[in-house]
N, C-alpha and C positions, 0 to 999 in steps of 0.2 A: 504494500500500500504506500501510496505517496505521499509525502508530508513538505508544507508551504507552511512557515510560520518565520516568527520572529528569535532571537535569542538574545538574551539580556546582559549587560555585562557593566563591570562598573569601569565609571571613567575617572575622571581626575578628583582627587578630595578636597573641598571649600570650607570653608569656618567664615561662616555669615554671623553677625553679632552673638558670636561668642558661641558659635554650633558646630560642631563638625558633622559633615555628609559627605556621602558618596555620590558622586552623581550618577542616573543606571541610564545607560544610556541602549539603544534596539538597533539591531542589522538582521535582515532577511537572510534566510536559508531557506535551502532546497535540499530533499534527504528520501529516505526510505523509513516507515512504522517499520522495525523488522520485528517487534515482539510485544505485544499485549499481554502481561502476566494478573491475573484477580489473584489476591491472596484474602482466605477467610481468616478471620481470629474469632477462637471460640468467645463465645458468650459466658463461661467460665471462670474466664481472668478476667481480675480485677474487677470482681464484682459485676458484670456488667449484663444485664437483662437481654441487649440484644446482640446483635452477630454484627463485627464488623467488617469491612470490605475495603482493602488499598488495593489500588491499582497502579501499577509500574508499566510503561512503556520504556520499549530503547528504539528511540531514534537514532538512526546514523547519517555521516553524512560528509561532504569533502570540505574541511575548513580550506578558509584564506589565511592569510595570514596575519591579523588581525586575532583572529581566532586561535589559532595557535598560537600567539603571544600570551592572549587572557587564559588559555588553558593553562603555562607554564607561570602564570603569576595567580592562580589561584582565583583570577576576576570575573567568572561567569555567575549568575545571579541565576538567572530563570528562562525559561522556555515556552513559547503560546503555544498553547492546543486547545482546540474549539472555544477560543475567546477568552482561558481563563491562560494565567500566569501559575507555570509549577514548577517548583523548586527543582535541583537538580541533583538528585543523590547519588551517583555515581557517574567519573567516567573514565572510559576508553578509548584508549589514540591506540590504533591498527592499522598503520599507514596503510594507506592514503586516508583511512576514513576514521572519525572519531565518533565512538557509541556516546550518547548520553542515557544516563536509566532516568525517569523522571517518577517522581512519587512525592504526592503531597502538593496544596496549595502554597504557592511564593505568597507571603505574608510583607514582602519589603526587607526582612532579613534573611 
């Protein structure tokens, strides 16, 4: 499956009256869904009445080199899929192409 979205990454860091931030700044990519993983968690743990459900995708996909810079400085933030912003828990550089795993809502940290 084909994936057309955005990836997020941070840019240069500001201290505006007495604040420090990151700026996140977005560039387009073009890639492959190669894996849609649903993981159940029992209802068991930690007390919890209902069943929960994360879902993990790995996109891949040919960075620039822009991209491969933020990879080797730790700067990627987040990833668009159907409109929302998710965090990015894993990745891997397989030259030419780097997997991202994604799981979880990006929250801005």
């Amino acid at each position: 499956m084909k994936y057309v979205g955005e990836i997020g990454y941070y840019g240069e860091d500001t201290i505006k009256d007495g604040v420090y931030t990151k700026e996140v700044l977005t560039i387009k990519i073009k890639g492959d869904m190669d894996e849609l993983r649903i993981d159940k968690v029992s209802p068991n743990e930690n007390n919890q009445q209902y069943e929960n459900t994360l879902f993990n995708n790995v996109i891949s996909f040919i960075p620039n080199n822009l991209i491969r810079q933020k990879i080797k400085s730790g700067d990627l933030a987040y990833i668009t899929l159907d409109g929302f912003k998710w965090k990015i828990s894993s990745i891997s550089y397989n030259r030419p192409r780097v997997k991202l795993t994604i799981g979880g809502l990006y929250n801005g940290e």
